[in-house]
C-alpha positions as CSV (number, residue, x, y, z in Angstrom):
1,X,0.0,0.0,0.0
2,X,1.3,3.9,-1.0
3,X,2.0,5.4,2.3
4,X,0.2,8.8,1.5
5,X,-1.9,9.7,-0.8
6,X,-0.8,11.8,-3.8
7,X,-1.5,15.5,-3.8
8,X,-3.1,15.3,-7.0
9,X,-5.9,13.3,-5.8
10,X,-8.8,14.8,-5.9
11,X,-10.8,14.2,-2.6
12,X,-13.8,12.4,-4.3
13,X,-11.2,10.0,-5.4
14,X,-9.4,9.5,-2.2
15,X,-12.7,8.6,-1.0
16,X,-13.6,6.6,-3.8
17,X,-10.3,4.0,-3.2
18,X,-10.2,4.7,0.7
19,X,-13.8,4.5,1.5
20,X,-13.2,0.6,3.8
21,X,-10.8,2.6,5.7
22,X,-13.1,5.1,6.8
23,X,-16.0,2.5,7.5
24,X,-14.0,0.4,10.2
25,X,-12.2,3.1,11.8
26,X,-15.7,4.4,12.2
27,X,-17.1,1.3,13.7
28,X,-14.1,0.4,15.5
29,X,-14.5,3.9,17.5
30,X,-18.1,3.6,17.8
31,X,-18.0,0.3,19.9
32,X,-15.0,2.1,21.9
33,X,-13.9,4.1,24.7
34,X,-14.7,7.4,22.7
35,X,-18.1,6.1,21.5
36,X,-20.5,3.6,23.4
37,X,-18.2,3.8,26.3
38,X,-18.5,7.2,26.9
39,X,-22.0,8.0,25.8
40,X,-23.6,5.4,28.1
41,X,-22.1,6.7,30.9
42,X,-24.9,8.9,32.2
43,X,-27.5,6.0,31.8
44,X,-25.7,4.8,34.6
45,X,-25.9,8.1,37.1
46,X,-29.7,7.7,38.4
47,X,-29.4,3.9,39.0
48,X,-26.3,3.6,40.8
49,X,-27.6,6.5,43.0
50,X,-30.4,4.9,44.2
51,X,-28.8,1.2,44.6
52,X,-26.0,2.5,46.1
53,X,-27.1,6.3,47.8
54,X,-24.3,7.7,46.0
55,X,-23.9,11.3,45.1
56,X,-24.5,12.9,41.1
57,X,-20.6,13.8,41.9
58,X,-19.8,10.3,43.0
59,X,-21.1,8.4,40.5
60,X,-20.0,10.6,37.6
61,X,-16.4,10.5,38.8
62,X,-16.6,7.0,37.3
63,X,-16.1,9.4,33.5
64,X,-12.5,10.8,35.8
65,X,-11.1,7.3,35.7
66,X,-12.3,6.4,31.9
67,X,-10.7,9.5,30.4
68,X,-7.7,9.5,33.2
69,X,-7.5,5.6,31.3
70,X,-7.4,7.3,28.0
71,X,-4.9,10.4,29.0
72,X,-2.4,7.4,30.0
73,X,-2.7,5.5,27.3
74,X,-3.0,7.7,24.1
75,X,0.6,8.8,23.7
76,X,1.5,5.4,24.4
77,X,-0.4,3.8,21.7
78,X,0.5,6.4,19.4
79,X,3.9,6.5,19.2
80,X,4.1,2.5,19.1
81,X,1.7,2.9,16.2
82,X,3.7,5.4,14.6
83,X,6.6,2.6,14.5
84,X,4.7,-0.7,14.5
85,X,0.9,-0.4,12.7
86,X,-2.5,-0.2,14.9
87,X,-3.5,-3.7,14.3
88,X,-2.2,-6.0,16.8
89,X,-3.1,-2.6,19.4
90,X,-6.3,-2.6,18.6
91,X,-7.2,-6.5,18.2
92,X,-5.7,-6.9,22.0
93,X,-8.3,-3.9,22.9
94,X,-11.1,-5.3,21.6
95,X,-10.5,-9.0,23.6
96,X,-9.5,-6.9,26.8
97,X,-12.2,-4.3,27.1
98,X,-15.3,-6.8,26.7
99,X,-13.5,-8.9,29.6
100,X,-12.9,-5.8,31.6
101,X,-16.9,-4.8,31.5
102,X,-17.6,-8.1,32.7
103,X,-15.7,-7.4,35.7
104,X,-17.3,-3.8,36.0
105,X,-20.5,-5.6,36.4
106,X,-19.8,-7.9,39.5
107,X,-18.6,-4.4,41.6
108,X,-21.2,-3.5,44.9
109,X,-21.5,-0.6,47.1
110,X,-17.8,0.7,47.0
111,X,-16.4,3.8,45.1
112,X,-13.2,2.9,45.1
113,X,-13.2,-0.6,43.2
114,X,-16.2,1.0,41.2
115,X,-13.7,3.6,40.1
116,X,-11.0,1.3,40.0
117,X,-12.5,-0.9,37.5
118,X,-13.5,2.1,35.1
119,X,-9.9,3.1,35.1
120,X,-8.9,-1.0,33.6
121,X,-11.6,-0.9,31.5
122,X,-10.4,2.3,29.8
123,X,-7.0,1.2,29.6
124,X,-8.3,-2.4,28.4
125,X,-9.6,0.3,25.7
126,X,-6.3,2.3,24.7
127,X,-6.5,0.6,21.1
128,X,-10.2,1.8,20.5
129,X,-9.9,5.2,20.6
130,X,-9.0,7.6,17.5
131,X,-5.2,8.0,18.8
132,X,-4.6,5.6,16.2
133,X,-7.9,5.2,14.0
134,X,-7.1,8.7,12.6
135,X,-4.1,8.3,12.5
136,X,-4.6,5.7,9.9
137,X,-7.2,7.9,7.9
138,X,-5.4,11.0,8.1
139,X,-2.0,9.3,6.2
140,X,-4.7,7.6,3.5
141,X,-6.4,11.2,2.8
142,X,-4.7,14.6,2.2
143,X,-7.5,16.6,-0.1
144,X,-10.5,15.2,1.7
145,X,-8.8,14.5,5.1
146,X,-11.1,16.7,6.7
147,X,-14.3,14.5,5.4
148,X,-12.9,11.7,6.0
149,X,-12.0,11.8,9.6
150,X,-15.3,13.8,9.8
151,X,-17.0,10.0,8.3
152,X,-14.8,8.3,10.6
153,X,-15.8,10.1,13.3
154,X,-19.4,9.4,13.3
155,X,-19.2,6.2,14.5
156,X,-19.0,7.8,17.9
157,X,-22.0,10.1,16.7
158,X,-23.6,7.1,16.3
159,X,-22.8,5.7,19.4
160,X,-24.5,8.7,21.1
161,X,-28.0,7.9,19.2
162,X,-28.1,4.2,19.7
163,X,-27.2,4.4,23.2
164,X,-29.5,6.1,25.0
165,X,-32.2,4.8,22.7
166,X,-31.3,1.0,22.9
167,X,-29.6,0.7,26.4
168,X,-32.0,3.2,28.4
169,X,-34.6,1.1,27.9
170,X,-32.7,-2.3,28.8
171,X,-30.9,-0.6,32.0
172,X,-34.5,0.7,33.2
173,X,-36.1,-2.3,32.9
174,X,-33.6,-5.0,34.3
175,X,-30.9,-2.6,35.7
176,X,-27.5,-1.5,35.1
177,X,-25.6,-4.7,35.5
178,X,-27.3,-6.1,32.0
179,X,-26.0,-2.9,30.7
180,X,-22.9,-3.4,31.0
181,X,-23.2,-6.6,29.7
182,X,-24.7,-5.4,26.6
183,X,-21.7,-3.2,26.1
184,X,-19.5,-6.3,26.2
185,X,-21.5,-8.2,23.7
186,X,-21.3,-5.3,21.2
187,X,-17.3,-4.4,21.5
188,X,-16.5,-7.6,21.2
189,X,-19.0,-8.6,18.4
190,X,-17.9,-5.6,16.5
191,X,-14.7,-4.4,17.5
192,X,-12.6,-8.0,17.1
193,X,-13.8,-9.0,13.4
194,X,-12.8,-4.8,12.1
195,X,-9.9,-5.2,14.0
196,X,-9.1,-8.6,12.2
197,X,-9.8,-7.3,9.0
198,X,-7.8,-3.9,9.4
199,X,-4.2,-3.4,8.2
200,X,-1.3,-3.3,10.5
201,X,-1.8,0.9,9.6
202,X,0.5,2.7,7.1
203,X,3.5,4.6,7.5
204,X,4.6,7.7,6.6
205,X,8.4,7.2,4.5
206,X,10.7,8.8,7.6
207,X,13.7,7.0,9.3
208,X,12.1,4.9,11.9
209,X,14.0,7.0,14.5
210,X,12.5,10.2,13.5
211,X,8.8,8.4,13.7
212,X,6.5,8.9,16.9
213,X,7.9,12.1,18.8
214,X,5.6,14.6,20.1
215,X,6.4,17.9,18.5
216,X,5.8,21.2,20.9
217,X,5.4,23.9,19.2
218,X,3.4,27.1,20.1
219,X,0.6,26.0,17.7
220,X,1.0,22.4,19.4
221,X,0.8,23.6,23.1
222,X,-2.5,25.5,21.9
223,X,-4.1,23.0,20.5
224,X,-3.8,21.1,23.3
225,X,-4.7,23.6,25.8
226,X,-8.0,23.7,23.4
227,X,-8.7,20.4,23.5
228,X,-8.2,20.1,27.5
229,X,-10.9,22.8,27.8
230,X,-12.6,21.3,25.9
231,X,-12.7,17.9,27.3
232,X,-13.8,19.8,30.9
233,X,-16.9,21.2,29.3
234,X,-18.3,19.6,26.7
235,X,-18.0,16.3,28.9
236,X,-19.7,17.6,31.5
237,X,-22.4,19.3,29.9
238,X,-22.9,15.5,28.2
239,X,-22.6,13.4,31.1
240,X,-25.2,15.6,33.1
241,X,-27.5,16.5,30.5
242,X,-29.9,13.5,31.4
243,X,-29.6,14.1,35.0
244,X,-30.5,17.6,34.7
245,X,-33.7,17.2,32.9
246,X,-34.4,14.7,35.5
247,X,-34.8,17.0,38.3
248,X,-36.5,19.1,36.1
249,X,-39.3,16.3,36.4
250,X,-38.9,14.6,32.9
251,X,-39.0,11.1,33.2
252,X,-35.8,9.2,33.1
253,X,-36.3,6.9,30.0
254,X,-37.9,10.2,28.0
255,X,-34.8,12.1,29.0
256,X,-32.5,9.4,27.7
257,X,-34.8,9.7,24.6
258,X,-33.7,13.4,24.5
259,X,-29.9,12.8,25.0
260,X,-30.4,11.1,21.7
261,X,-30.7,14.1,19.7
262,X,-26.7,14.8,20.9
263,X,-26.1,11.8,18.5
264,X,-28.2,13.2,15.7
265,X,-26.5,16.5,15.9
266,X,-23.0,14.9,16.3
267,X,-23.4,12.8,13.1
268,X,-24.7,15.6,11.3
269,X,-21.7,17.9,12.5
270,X,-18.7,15.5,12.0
271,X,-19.3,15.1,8.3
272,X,-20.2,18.4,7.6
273,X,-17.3,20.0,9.8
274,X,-14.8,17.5,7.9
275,X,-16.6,18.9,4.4
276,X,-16.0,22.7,5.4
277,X,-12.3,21.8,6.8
278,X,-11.2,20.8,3.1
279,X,-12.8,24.4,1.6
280,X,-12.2,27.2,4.4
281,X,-9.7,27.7,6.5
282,X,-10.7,25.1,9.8
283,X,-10.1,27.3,12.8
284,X,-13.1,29.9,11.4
285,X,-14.7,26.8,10.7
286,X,-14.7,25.7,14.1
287,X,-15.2,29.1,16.1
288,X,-18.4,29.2,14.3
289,X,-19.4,25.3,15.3
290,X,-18.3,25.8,19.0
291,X,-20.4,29.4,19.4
292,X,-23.3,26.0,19.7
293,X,-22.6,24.8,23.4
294,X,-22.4,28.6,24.4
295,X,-26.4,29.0,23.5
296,X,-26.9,25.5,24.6
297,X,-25.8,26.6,28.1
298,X,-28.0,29.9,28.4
299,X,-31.0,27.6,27.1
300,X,-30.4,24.9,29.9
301,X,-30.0,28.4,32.6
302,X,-33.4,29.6,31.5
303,X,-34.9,26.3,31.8
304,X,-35.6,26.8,28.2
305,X,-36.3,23.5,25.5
306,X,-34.5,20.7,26.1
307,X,-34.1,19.2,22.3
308,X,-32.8,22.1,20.8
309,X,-30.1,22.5,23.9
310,X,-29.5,18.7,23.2
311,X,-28.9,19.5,19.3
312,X,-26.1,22.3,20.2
313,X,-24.1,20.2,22.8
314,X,-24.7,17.3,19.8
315,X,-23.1,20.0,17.6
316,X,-20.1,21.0,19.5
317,X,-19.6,17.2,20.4
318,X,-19.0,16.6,16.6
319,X,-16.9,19.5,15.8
320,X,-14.1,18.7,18.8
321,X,-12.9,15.5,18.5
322,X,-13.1,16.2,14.4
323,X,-11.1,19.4,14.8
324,X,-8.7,18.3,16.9
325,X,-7.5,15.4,14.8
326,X,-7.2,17.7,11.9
327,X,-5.3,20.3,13.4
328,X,-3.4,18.0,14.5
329,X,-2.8,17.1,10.9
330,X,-1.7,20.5,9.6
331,X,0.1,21.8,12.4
332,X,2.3,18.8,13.3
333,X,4.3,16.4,11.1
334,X,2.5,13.3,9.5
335,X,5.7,11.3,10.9
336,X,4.9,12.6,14.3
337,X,0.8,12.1,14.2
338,X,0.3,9.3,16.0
339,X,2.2,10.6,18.9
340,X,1.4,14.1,18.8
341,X,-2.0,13.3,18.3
342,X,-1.9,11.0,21.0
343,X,-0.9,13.9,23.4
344,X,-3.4,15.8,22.7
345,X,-6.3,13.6,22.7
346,X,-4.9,12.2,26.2
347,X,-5.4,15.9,27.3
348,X,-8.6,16.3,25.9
349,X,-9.1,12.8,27.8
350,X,-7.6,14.4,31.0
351,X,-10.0,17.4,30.8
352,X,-13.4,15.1,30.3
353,X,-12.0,13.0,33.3
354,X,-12.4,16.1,35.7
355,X,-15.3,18.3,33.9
356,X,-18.2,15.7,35.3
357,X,-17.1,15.5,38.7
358,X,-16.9,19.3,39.0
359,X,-19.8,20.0,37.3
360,X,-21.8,17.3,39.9
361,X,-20.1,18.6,42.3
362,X,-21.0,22.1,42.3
363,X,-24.8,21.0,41.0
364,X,-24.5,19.1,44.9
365,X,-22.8,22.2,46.4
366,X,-25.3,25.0,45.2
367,X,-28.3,22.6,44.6
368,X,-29.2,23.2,40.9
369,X,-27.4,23.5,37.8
370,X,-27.4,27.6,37.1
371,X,-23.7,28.0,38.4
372,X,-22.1,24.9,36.1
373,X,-24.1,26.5,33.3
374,X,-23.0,30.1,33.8
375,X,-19.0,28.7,34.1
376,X,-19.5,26.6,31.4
377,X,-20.6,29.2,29.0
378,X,-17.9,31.9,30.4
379,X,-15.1,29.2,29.5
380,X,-16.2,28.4,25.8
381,X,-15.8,32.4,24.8
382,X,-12.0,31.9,26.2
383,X,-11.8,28.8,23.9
384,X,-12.8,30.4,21.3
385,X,-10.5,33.2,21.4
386,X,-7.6,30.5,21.6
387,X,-9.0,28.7,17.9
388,X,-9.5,32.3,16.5
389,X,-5.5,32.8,17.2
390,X,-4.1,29.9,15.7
391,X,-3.0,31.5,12.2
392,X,-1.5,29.3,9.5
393,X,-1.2,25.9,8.9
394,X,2.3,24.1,8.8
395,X,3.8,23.9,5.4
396,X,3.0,20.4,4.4
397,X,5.8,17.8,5.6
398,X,5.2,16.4,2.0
C-alpha cells in the first residue's frame, strides 16, 4: 500500500479508493472508549444512586477514571503505532475491554473498586480510541482528510444515538448490571472482526527513528490547551444533560430519549465539519461550530427547550474530536501524528476526566445547575479566542 496519498488526488477519489478505511475506523471507535463507552455513561448516574445512595458527583467521577484511562494510554499507543501499525493494538483492545466490563458488572456498594475498575476498562480500551484510528485515515487522505475523519468520526456520533435509545430502555427495565453486559456483547461482536480485518496501519516514509515524537510547538501547546478545555466542558455538559432534565421532572427513559438528539446532531456535524475543513480555512470553521454549546448553556440556565439544547451540545460534540484530529494534521508532522495526536487527545481525555465531577459537584454544592451552566458558557468564549488565534497551517511535511 502507498504510504500517502498523492496531492493530485482529488478528494472524491481518495474517497472513492479509501472509503473501507473510513468504514472500520468508524465502527471500531463507535463500539470504543470514545463512543458507546463514553455516551452510556450517564445512563448509569440515576441507578447507581439509588442502589448505592451515592452522590451525582460520586457516581459521575466514574467518567474521571475512563478519560484518566485514556490520557495514560493515548501517547502510548501512538507513538508505538507510529513505529509498529494499529493492528495488533487494537485487536488486544477489543479481547480486553469486553473482559474488563464483565468485571465492572460484579462491583457492589464501594467507590473505590467502582472507580477502579473504570480506570482498567479504559486502559483495556487504549486501542479503540482515535489515537490511532485517525491516524490511519489521516496518512490515506490529504484533499479530503477533513471528510474523511469527519466520516470516521461518526461512528462515535452514532454511538450517542443508539445508546441512550437502545440501552435506556434495557438498564430501566432489568438494571444497570445487563448494561454493561450489553456493552460487552457489542465491543466484542464488532470491535474483534474490524480489527481482524484492518491493516497493520501505514506509514509515513521517515527514518524509523524520526517516527512517533511529540512535536511542541506554540501552535502544538494551543491545540492542546483547546482540546483540555474542551474535554472539561463539553463532557460535563454531556454526562449531566440527562440528569439535569431529570430534576426538572422529565421522566428518566424520556430524558435518555432526548440525549439522543446529541447523537443526531454529532453525526450531522462530523461530516459536515470535515466537508468545510477541506474548503475554508478550519479554525473559522470551528469558532463558528463551537459558538453552539455557548447557547446550549444559556437555554439549559433559562430552563428553556431541552431538544434544541441537546442538538447544540450534539453540535459541539461533533466538531471537537473532528477538529482536533485535523489540526493536529496541519500543524504537526504526519511522521509525528500518531504521537502528537496521541498527546493531545490524552489531554482532551484528561480534561473530560475532571469536567463531570466538578460539574456534579457544584450541582451538589449549590443545589441546581445555574452556576455549572454560567462557568460553562464563560469558559467556551475563552476557547474560542484561543481557535481564533491559531493562524496558518504548517507547510506540508510532503
Amino acid at each position: 500500500m502507498s504510504t500517502l496519498a498523492s496531492p493530485s488526488l482529488t478528494a472524491r477519489s481518495e474517497l472513492a479508493a479509501g472509503w473501507p478505511t473510513v468504514l472500520a475506523a468508524a465502527l471500531a471507535i463507535g463500539v470504543g472508549m470514545m463512543g458507546v463507552g463514553f455516551y452510556s455513561l450517564g445512563l448509569f448516574v440515576t441507578p447507581l444512586q439509588a442502589e448505592f445512595g451515592w452522590t451525582r458527583a460520586e457516581v459521575s467521577g466514574a467518567a474521571t477514571f475512563q478519560q484518566l484511562g485514556i490520557f495514560l494510554s493515548a501517547p502510548v499507543v501512538g507513538r508505538l503505532a507510529d513505529r509498529f501499525g494499529n493492528r495488533t493494538i487494537a485487536i488486544a483492545s477489543y479481547l480486553a475491554t469486553p473482559l474488563a466490563l464483565v468485571a465492572l458488572a460484579e462491583t457492589g456498594p464501594s467507590l473505590t473498586k467502582w472507580y477502579g475498575l473504570w480506570l482498567l476498562v479504559s486502559l483495556a480500551g487504549c486501542g479503540t480510541t482515535p489515537a490511532i484510528w485517525a491516524r490511519v485515515v489521516s496518512l490515506r487522505f490529504d484533499a479530503g482528510r477533513g471528510f474523511a475523519l469527519g466520516l470516521m468520526l461518526t461512528g462515535s456520533g452514532m454511538a450517542a444515538i443508539l445508546a441512550p435509545a437502545l440501552l435506556g430502555p434495557v438498564i430501566a427495565v432489568q438494571g444497570w448490571r445487563t448494561g454493561l453486559h450489553a456493552i460487552a456483547i457489542v465491543i466484542a461482536v464488532i470491535g474483534i472482526p474490524v480489527s481482524l480485518l484492518t491493516g497493520r496501519g501505514e506509514r509515513v516514509a521517515a527514518d524509523k527513528r524520526e517516527r512517533g515524537s511529540i512535536e511542541i510547538t506554540r501552535k502544538t501547546l494551543q491545540i492542546a490547551l483547546i482540546g483540555f478545555l474542551l474535554g472539561v466542558i463539553v463532557a460535563a455538559l454531556i454526562v449531566h444533560l440527562v440528569p439535569m432534565l431529570v430534576d426538572r421532572g422529565v421522566p428518566p427513559a424520556q430524558a435518555a430519549g432526548v440525549a439522543a438528539f446529541i447523537g443526531i446532531a454529532v453525526v450531522f456535524a462530523r461530516a459536515f465539519v470535515g466537508w468545510l475543513f477541506d474548503r475554508f480555512h478550519a479554525p473559522r470553521v470551528a469558532v463558528l461550530f463551537l459558538t453552539s454549546p455557548v447557547i446550549a448553556c444559556v437555554i439549559l440556565w433559562l430552563d428553556g427547550p431541552a431538544i434544541p439544547a441537546a442538538l447544540l451540545l450534539g453540535l459541539a460534540a461533533g466538531a471537537e474530536v473532528d477538529m482536533l484530529a485535523y489540526f493536529t494534521s496541519r500543524y504537526a508532522a504526519l511522521e509525528n501524528y500518531g504521537a502528537t495526536y496521541g498527546a493531545i487527545l490524552g489531554l482532551f481525555s484528561l480534561g473530560a476526566a475532571f469536567g463531570p465531577p466538578l460539574f456534579g459537584w457544584m450541582v451538589d454544592a449549590t443545589g441546581n445547575s445555574d452556576l455549572a451552566l454560567a462557568c460553562s458558557g464563560v469558559a467556551l468564549i475563552g476557547v474560542l479566542v484561543l481557535i481564533g488565534t491559531l493562524g496558518a497551517y504548517r507547510t506540508s511535511s510532503r
